[in-house]
N, C-alpha and C positions, 0 to 999 in steps of 0.2 A: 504494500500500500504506500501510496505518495504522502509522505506526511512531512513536516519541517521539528516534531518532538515527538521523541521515541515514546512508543504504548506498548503496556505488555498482554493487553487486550485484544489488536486488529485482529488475530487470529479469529475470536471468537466473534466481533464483531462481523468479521467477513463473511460468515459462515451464514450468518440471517441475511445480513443485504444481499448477499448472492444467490439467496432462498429466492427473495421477494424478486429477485431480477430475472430468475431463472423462471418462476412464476409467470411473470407481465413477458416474458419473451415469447413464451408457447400462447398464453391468453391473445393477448393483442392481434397477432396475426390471425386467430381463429375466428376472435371477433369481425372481421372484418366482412365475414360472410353473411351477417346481419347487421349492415351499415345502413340501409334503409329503416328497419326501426329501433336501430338506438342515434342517430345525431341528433344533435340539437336542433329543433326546430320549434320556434317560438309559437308560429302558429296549431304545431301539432300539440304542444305541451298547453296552449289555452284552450285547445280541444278536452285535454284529456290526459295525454300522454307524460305526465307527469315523472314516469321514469330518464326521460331523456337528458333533463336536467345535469345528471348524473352521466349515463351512459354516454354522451357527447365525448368525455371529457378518453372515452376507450374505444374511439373508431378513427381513421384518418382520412386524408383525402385518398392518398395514391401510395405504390409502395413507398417513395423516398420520404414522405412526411412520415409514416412508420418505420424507416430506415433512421433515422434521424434520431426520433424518441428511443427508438431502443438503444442506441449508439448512446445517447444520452445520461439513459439508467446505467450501463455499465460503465459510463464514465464515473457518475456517482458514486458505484461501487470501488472505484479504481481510487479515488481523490477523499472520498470522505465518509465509507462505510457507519452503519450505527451500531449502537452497543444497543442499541432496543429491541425487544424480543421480535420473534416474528407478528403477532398479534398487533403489538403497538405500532410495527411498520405497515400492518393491515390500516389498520384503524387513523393512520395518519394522511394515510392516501385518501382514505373514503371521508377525512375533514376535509382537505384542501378540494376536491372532486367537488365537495358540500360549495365550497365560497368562490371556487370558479363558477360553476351553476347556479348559483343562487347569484355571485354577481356580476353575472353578464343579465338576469333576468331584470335583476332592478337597478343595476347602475349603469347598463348598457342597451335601452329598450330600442335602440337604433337596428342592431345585430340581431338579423333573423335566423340566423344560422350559425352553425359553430360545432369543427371537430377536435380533435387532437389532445394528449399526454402531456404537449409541454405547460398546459398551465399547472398541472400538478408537477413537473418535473420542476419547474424553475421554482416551486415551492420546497420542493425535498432540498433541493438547491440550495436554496435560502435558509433552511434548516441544519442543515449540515455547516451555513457558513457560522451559525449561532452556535452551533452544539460546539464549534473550532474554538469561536469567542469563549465559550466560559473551560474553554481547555486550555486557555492563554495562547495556542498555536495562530498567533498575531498573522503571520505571515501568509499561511495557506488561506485563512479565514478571510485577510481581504483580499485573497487573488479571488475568491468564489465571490463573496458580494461584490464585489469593484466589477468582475466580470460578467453577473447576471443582472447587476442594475446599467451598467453600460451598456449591453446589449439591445433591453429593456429602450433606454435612454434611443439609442441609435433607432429599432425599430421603429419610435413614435416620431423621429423627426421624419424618417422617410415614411411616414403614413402611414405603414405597412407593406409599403412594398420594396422590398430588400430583397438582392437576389434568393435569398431562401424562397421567398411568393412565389419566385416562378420556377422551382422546382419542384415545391408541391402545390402548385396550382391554384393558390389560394392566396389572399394578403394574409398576413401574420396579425392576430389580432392580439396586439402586445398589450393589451386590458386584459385579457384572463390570465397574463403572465404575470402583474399586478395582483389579479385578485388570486392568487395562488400563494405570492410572495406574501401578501396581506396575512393570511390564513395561517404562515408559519411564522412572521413577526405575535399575532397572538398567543400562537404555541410556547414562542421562548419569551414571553412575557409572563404568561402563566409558569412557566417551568423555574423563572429567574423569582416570580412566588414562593413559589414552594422549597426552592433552595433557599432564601431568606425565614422562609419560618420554622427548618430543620433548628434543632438544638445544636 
């Protein structure tokens, strides 16, 4: 593991992220054969379809925008593995899924549509850059935020279209990259709680 302060942990850490990665690597591409009803579509979820919220966040447009994401996760796993069981790396995906979905619905009513892993990816992202911060590994921690909010930064000047758009076919709607980011700023908010009212 790429780390700038020695752990005698990454072993075991590696062992759940590469779970959860191993996991979303078989998932994702399977999903994809039921892309019609799970993306996001604003007007099918005012129908009804209320699961899409969600499911959006686990289809893509084409192979390279699911080439990309899974490239991604194992980058993750490569740069900043977690020491969190496999449950809690369950459960943390299915928060961030919660506030990219929920908010593209009401902070983004413009977006009628919406697929793709990186708004939860650039959350795990942003998570991992926190989990560095209260490890004191200064270094690595702001090559990850410096380089997910820069990117962030870069997509919203060009609007969303950055050569990434026109290899998967879509603008980059660097708002759910936001509200992913958002969702794990919460997380280590609440965590930097609970580490203050340990004994």
């Amino acid at each position: 593991m790429l780390h700038t302060r020695e752990s005698t942990t990454l072993p075991g850490k590696c062992v759940n992220t590469c779970f959860i990665a191993i996991v979303f690597t078989v998932l994702l591409p399977l999903l994809q054969f039921f892309h019609d009803q799970f993306f996001y579509q604003r007007y099918l979820i005012e129908a009804g379809d209320i699961w899409r919220l969600w499911t959006g966040n686990f289809v893509h447009t084409n192979f390279w925008h699911l080439a990309l994401n899974l490239a991604g996760i194992w980058l993750l796993v490569f740069i900043t593995p977690s020491n969190d069981s496999k449950l809690v790396q369950l459960l943390q995906i299915a928060w961030l899924a919660t506030c990219v979905g929920l908010g593209i619905w009401f902070m983004s009513p413009g977006v009628i549509w919406y697929v793709g892993f990186s708004g939860i990816l650039y959350g795990l992202f942003m998570l991992g850059g926190i989990r560095l911060l209260f490890q004191r590994d200064w270094l690595m921690a702001g090559f990850i935020l410096l380089g997910i909010c820069g990117k962030t930064l870069w997509d919203w000047q060009q609007g969303g279209l950055s050569p990434t758009s026109a290899l998967i076919e879509a603008p980059v709607l660097y708002a759910a990259h936001l509200y992913g980011m958002s969702g794990s700023l919460l997380l280590g908010i609440l965590n930097l709680f609970q580490q203050h009212r340990k004994p």
